[in-house]
BAFI-3210 file (N, C-alpha, C; in Angstrom, 3 decimals, decimal comma, padded with zeros to 6 digits):
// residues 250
n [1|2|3|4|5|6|7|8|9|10|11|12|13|14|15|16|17|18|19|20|21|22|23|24|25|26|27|28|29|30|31|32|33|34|35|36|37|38|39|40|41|42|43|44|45|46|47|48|49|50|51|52|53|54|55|56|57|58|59|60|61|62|63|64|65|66|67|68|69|70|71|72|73|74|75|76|77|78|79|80|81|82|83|84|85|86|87|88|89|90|91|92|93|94|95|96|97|98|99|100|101|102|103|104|105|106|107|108|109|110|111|112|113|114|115|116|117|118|119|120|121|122|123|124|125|126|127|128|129|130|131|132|133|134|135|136|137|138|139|140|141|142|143|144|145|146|147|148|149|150|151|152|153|154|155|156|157|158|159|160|161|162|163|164|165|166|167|168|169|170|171|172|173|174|175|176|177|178|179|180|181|182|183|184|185|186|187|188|189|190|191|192|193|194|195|196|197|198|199|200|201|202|203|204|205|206|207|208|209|210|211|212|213|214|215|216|217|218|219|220|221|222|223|224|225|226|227|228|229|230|231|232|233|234|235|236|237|238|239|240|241|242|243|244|245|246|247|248|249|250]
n.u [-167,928|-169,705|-172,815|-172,612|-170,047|-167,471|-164,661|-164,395|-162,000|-161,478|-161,490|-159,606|-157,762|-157,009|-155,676|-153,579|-151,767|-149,436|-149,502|-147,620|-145,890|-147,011|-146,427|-143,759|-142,318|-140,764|-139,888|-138,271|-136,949|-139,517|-141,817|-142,847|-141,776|-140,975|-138,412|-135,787|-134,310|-131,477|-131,400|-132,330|-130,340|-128,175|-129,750|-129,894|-126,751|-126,262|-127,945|-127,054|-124,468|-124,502|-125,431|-123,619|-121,787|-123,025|-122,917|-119,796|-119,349|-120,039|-118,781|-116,831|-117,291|-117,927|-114,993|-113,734|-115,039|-113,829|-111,185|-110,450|-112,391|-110,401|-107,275|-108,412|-108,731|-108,780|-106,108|-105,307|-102,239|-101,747|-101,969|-100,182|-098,372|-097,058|-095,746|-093,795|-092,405|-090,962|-089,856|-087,704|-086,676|-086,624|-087,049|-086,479|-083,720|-080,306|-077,925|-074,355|-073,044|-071,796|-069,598|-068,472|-065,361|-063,242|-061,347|-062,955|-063,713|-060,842|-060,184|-061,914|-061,529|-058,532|-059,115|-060,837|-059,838|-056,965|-057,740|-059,608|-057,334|-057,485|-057,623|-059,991|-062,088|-064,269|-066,756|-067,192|-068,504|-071,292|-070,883|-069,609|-070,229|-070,472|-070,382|-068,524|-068,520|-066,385|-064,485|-066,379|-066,144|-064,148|-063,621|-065,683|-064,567|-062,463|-062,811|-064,191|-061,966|-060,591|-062,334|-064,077|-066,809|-068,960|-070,822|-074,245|-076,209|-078,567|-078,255|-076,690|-077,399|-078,031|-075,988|-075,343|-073,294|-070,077|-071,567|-073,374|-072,131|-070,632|-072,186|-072,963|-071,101|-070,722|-072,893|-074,140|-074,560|-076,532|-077,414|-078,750|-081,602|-085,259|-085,423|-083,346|-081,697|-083,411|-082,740|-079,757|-080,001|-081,758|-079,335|-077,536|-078,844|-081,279|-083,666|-087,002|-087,342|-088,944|-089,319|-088,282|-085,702|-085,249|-082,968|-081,825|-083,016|-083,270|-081,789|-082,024|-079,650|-078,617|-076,526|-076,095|-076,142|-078,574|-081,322|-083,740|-082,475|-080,928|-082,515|-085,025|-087,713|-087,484|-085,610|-084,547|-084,447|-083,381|-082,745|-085,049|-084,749|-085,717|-085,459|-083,680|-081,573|-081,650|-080,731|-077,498|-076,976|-077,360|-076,380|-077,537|-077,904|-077,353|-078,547|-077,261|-078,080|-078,994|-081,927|-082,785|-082,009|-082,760|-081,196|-080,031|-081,279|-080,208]
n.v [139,222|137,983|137,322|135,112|133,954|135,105|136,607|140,081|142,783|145,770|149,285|150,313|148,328|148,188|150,258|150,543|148,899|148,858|149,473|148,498|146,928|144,934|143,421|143,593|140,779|137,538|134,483|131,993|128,607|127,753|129,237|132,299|135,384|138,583|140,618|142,700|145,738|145,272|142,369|141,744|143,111|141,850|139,232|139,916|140,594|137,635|136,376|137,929|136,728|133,654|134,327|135,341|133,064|131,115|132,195|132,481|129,371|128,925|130,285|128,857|126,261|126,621|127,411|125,162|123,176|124,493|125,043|121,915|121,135|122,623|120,993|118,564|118,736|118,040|117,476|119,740|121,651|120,986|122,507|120,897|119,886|122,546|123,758|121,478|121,986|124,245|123,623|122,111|123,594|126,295|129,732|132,217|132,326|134,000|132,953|132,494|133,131|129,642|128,053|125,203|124,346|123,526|120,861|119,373|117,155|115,665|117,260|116,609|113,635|113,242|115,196|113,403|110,886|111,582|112,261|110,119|107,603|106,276|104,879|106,479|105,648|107,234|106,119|104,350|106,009|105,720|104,306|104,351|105,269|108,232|107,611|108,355|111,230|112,627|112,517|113,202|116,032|116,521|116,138|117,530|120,158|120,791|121,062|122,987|125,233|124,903|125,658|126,906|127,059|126,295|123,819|124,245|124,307|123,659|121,536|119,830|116,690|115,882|115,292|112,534|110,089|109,855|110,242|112,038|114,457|114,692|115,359|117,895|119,929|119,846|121,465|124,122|127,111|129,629|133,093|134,801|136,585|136,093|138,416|139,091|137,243|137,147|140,052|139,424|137,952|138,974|141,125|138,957|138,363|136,713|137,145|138,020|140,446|142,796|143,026|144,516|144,776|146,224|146,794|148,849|152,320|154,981|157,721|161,405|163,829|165,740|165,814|164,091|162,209|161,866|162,792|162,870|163,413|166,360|168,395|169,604|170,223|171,503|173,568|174,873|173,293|170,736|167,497|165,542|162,974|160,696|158,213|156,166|154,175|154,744|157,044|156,268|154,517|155,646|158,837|162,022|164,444|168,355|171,686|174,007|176,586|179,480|179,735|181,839|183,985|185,489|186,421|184,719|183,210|184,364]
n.w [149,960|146,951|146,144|144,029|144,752|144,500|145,122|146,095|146,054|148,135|147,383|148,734|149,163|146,461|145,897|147,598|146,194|143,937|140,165|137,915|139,681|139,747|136,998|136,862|137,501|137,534|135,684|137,514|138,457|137,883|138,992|139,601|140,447|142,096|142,330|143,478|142,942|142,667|142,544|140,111|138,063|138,455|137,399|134,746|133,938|134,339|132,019|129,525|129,779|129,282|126,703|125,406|126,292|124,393|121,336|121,849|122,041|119,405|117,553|117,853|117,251|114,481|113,710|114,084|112,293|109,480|110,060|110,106|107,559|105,772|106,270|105,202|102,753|099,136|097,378|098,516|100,148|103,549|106,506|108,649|106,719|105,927|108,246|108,970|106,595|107,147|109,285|108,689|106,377|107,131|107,220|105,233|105,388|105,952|104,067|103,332|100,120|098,310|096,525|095,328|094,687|092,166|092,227|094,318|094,901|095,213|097,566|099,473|099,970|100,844|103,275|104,710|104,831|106,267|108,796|109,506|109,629|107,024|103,892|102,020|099,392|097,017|096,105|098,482|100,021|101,283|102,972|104,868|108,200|110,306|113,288|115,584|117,686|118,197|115,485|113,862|113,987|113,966|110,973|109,950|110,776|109,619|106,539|106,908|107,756|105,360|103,497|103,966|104,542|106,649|108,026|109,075|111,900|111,980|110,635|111,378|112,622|110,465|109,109|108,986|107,231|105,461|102,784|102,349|104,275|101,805|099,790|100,388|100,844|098,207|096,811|095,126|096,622|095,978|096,731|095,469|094,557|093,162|091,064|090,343|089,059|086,881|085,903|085,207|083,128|081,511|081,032|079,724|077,457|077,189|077,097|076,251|073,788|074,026|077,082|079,880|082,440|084,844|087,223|089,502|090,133|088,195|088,593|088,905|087,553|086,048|084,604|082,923|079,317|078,528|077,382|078,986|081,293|081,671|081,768|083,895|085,779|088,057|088,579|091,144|093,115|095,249|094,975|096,807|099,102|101,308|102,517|104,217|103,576|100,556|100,806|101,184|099,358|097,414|095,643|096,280|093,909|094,243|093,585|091,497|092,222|092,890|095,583|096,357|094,294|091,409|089,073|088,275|085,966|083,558]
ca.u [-168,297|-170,541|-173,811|-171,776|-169,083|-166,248|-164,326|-163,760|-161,089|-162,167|-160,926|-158,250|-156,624|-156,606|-154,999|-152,386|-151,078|-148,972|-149,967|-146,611|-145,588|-147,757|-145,584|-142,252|-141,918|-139,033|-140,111|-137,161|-137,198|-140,567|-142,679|-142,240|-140,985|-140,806|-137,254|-135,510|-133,384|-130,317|-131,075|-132,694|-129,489|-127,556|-130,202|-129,761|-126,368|-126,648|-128,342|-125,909|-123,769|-125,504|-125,841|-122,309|-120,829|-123,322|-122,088|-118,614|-119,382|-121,013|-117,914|-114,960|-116,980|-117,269|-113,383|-112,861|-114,934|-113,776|-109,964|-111,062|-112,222|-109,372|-106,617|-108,572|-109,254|-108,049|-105,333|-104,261|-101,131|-102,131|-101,370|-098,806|-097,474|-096,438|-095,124|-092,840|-091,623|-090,330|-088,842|-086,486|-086,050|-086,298|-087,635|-085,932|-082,446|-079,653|-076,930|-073,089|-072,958|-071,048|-069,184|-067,528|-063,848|-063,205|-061,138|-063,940|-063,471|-059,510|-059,841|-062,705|-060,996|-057,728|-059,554|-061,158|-058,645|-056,112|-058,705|-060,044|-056,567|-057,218|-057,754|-060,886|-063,021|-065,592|-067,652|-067,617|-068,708|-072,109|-070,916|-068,900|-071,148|-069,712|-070,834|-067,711|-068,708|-064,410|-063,781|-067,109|-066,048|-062,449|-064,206|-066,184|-064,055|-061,265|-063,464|-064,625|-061,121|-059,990|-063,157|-064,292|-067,781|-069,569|-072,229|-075,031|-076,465|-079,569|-078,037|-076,037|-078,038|-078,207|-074,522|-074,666|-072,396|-069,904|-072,089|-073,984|-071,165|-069,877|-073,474|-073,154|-069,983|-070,431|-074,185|-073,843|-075,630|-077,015|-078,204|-079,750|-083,563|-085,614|-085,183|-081,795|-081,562|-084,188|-081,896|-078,653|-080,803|-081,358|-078,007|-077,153|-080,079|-081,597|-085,079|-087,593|-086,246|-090,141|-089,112|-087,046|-085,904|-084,149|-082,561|-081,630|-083,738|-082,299|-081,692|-081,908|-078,494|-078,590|-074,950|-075,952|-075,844|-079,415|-082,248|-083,994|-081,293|-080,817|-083,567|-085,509|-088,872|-087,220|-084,420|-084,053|-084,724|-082,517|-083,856|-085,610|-084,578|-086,241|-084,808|-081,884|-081,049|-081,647|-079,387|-076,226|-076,689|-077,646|-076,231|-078,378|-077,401|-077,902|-078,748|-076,080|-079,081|-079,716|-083,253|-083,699|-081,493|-083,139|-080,256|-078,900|-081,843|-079,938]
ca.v [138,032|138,616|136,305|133,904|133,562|135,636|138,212|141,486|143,587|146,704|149,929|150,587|147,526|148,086|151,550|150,092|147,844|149,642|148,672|148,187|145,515|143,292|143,312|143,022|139,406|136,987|133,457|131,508|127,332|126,932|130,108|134,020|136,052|139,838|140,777|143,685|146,059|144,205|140,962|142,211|143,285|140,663|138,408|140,554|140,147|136,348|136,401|138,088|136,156|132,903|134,562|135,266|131,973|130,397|132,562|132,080|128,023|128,449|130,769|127,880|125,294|127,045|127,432|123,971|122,500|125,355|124,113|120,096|121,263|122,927|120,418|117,648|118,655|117,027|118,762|121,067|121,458|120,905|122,960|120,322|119,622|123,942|123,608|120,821|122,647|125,388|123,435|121,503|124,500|127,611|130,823|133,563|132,537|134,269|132,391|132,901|132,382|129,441|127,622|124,444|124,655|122,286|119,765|119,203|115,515|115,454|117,755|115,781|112,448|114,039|115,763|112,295|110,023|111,908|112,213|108,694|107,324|104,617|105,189|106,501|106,051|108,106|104,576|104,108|107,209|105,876|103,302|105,057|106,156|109,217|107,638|108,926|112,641|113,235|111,896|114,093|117,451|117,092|116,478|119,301|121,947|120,889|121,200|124,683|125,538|124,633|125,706|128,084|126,715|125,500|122,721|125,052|123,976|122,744|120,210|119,084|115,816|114,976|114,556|110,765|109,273|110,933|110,814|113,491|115,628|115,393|116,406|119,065|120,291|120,021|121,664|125,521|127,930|130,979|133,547|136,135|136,733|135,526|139,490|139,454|136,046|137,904|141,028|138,704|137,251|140,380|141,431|138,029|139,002|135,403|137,340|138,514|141,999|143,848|142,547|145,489|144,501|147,518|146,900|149,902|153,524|156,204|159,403|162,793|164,177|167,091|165,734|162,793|162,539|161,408|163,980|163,174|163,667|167,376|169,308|169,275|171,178|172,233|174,082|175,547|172,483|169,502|165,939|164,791|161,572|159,927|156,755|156,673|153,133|155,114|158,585|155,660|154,339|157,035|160,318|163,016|165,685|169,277|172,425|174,727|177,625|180,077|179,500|183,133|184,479|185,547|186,576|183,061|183,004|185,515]
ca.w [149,186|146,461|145,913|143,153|145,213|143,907|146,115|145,461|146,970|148,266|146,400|149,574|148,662|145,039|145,781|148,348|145,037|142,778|138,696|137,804|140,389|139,081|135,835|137,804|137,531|136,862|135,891|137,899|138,642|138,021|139,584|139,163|141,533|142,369|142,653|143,549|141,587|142,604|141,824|138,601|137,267|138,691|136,449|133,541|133,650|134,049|130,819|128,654|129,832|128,942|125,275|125,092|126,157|123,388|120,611|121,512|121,575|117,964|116,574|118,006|116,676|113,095|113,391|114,120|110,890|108,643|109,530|109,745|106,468|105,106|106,378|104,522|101,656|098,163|096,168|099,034|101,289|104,798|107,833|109,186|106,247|105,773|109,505|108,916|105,358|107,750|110,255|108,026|105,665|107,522|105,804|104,243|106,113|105,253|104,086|102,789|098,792|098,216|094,927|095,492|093,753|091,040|093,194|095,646|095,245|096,078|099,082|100,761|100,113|101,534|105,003|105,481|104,590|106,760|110,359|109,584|109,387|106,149|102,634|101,516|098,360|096,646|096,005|099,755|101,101|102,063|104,012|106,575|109,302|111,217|114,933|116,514|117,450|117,655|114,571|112,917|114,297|113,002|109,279|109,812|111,066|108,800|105,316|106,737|107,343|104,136|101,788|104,505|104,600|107,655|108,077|110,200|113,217|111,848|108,897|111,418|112,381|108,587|108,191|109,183|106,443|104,094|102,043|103,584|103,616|100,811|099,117|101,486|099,976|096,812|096,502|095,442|097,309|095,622|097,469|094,215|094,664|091,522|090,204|090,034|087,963|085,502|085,377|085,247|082,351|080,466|080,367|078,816|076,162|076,945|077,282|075,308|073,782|074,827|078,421|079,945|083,892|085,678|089,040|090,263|090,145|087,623|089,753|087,961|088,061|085,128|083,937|081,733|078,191|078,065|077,024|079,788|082,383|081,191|082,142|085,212|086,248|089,421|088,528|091,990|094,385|095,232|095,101|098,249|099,515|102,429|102,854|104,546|102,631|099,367|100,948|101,397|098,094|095,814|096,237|095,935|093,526|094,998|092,757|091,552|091,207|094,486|095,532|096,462|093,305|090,371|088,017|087,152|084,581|082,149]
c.u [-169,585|-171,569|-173,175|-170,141|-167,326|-165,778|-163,519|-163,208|-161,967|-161,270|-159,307|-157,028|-156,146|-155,215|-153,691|-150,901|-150,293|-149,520|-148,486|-146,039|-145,918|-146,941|-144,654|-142,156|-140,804|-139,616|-138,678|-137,490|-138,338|-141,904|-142,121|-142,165|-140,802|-139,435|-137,449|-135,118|-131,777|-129,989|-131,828|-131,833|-128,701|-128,436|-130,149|-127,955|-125,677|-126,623|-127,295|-124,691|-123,673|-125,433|-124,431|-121,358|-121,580|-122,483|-120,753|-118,213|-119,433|-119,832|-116,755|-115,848|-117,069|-115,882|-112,871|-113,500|-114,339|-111,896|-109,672|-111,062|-111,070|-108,235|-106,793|-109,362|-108,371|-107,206|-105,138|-103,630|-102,323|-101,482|-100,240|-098,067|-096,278|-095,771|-094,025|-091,790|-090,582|-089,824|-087,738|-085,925|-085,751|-086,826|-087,184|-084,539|-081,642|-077,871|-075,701|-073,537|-071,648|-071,230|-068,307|-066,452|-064,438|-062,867|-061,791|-063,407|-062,043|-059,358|-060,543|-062,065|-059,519|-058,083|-059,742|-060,474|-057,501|-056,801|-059,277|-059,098|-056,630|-058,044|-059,291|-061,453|-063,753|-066,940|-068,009|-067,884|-069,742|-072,161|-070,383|-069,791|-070,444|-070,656|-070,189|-067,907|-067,201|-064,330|-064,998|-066,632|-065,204|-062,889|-064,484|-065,422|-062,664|-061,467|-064,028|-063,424|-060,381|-061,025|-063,916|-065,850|-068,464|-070,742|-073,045|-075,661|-077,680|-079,803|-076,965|-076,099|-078,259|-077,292|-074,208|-073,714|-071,473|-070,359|-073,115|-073,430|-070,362|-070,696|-073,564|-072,435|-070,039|-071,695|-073,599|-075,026|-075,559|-077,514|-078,886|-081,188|-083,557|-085,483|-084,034|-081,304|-082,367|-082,909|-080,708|-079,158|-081,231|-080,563|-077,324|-077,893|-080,855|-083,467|-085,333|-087,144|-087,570|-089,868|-087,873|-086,838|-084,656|-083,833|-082,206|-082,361|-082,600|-082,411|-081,543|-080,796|-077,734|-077,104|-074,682|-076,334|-077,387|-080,668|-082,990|-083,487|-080,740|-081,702|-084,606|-086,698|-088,349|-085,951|-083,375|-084,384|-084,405|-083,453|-084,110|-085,367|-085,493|-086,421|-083,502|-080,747|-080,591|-080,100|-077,857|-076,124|-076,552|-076,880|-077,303|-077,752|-077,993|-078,028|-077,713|-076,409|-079,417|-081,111|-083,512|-082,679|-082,259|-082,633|-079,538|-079,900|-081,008|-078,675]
c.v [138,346|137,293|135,398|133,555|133,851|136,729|138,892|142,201|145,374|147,802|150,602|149,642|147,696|149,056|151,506|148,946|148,570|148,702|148,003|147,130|144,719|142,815|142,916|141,776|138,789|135,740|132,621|129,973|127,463|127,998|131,716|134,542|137,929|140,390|142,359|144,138|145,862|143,347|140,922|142,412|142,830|139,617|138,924|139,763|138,658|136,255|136,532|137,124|134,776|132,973|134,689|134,429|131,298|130,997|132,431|130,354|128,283|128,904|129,362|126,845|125,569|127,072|126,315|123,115|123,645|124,325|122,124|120,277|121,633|122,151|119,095|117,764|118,335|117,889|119,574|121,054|122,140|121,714|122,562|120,280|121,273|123,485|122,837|121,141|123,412|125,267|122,461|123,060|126,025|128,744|132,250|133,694|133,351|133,622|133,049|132,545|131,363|128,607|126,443|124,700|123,230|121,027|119,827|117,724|114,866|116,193|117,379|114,392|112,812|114,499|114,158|111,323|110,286|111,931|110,606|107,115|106,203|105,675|105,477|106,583|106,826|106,850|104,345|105,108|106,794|104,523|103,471|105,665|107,203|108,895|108,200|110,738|113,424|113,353|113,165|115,549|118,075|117,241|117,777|120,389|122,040|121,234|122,778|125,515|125,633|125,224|127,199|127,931|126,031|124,809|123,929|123,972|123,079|121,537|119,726|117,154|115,336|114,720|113,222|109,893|110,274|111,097|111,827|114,261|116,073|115,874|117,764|120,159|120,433|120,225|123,208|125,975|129,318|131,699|134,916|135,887|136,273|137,049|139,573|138,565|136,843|138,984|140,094|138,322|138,070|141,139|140,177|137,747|137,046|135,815|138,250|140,061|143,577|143,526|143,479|144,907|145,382|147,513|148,039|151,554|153,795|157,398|160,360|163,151|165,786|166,631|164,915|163,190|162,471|162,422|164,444|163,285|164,921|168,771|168,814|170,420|171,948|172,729|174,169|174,528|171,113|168,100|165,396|163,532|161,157|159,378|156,999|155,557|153,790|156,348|157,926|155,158|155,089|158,159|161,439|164,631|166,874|170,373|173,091|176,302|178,144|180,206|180,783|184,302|184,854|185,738|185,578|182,757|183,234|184,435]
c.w [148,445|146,666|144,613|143,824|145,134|145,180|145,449|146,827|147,168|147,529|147,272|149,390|147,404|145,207|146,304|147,182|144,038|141,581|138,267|138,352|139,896|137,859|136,109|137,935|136,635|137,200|136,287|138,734|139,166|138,477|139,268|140,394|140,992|142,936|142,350|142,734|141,511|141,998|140,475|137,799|137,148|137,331|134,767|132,896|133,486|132,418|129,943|128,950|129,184|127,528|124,590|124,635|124,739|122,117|120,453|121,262|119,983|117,139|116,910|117,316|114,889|112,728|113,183|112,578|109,964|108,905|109,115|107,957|104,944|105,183|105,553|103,240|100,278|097,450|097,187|100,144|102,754|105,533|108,578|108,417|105,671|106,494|109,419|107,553|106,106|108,597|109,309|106,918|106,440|107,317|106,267|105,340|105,113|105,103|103,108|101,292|098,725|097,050|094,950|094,474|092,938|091,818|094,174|096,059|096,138|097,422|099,670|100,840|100,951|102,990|104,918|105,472|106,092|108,687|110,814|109,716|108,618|105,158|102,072|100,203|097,824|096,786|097,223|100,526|102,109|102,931|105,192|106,963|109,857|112,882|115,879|116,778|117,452|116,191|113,382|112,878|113,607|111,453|109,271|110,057|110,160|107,180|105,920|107,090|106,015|102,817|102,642|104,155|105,326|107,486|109,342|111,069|112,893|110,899|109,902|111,860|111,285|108,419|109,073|108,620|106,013|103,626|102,030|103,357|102,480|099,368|099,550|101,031|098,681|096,090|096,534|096,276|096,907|096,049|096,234|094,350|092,722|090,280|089,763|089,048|086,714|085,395|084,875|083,150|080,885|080,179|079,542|077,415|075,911|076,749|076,222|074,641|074,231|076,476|079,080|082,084|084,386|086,914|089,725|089,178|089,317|088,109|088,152|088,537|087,366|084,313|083,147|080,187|078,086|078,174|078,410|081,287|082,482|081,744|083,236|085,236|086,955|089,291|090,218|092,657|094,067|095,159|096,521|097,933|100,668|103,321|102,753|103,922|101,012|099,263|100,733|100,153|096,866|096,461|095,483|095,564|094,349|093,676|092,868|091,664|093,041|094,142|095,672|095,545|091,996|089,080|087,462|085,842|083,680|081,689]
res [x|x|x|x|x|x|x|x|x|x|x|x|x|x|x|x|x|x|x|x|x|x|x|x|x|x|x|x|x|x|x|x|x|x|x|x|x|x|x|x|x|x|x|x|x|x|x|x|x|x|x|x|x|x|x|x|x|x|x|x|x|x|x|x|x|x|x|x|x|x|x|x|x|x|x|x|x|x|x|x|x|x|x|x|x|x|x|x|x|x|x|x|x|x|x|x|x|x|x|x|x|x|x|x|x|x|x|x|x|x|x|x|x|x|x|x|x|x|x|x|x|x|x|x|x|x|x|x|x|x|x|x|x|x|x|x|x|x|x|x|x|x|x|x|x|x|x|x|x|x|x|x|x|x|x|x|x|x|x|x|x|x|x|x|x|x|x|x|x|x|x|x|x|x|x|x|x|x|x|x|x|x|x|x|x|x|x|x|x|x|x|x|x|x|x|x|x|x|x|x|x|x|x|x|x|x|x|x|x|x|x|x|x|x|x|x|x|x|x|x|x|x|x|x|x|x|x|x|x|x|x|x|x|x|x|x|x|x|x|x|x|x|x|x|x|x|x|x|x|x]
***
């Protein structure tokens, strides 16, 4: 004890203290603490953890105004309203091409007339309900016998009336992509005449009349194919020229 009243440690205690310890602290509810190197890394990863879950709070709730935002905004198709496009329509089915005949009208009045046993109208189509599921099946399977065109599985809940089916019937169904209507389109010369639309590749073949169908770089080497879609459609000329010949020049 000095004369002002302070105490000093003697230099055995100092020496008994590591420097470092003193640093080793972990402020934890309220006081610091000297932990091991256990629960040091245990508290470490605490932490990260801690930093983690925040960041992943902060990214879900950016996700949730970013779609909030995007679902309500003015002028543009909504999220539900895609979803419900694609459950009534479908996407990228593939269906039969079909062409109703000319007499559509006399052979649906005819099937239903004849299953329904009484005289049917065109005028009254949309007043007959089809509630009887007998009486619907026979329509149906007798108009896809006869026109060879089935109602699918997922239009079949829409055919409530005749009149239902007999929109059903008498709607074509095209199955040509929008290229094929353009080509279709340029062989009917309805398009511009700078507008050239070529559906199918021109293979080198050496046997056409056309200049550049004649001569080839590669005298000596067949046309690589690839595609085994392309090998079944195209045939792939072969050379008539031995690759390790030199006298077919002359």
């Amino acid at each position: 004890m000095s004369m002002f009243g302070v105490f000093r440690p003697c230099c055995n205690q100092i020496a008994r203290t590591p420097l470092y310890e003193t640093y080793r602290t972990i402020y934890v509810a309220g006081k610091y603490i000297k932990p091991n190197a256990a629960s040091q890394k245990n508290f470490v990863n605490v932490k990260l953890q801690e930093i983690k879950d925040k960041n992943r709070a902060k990214l879900e709730a950016d996700a949730e105004e970013s779609v909030l935002e995007f679902s309500s905004g003015i002028g543009r198709t909504t999220i539900e309203a895609q979803m419900d496009s694609l459950k009534t329509k479908g996407f990228m089915r593939n269906y039969n091409p079909y062409h109703p005949p000319d007499n559509i009208q006399d052979i649906f009045l005819k099937i239903c007339s004849d299953v329904l046993k009484k005289s049917v109208s065109i005028s009254e189509l949309y007043k007959i309900e089809l509630t009887n599921p007998e009486e619907k099946a026979q329509i149906l399977m007798k108009l896809y016998q006869e026109l060879d065109h089935a109602v699918h599985n997922s239009r079949l809940i829409d055919m409530k009336t005749l009149e239902d089916v007999f929109t059903y019937y008498t709607t074509t169904i095209d199955m040509k992509t929008p290229y094929d209507r353009l080509h279709m389109a340029s062989e009917q010369g309805s398009l511009p005449p700078n507008l050239c639309i070529q559906k199918d590749p021109h293979r080198f073949t050496g046997k056409s009349d056309h200049r550049l169908d004649q001569v080839t770089a590669f005298p000596r080497s067949p046309t690589i194919v690839s595609n085994i879609y392309s090998k079944k459609k195209n045939k792939v000329p072969e050379t008539d020229l031995d690759i390790h010949s030199e006298l077919d020049y002359d």
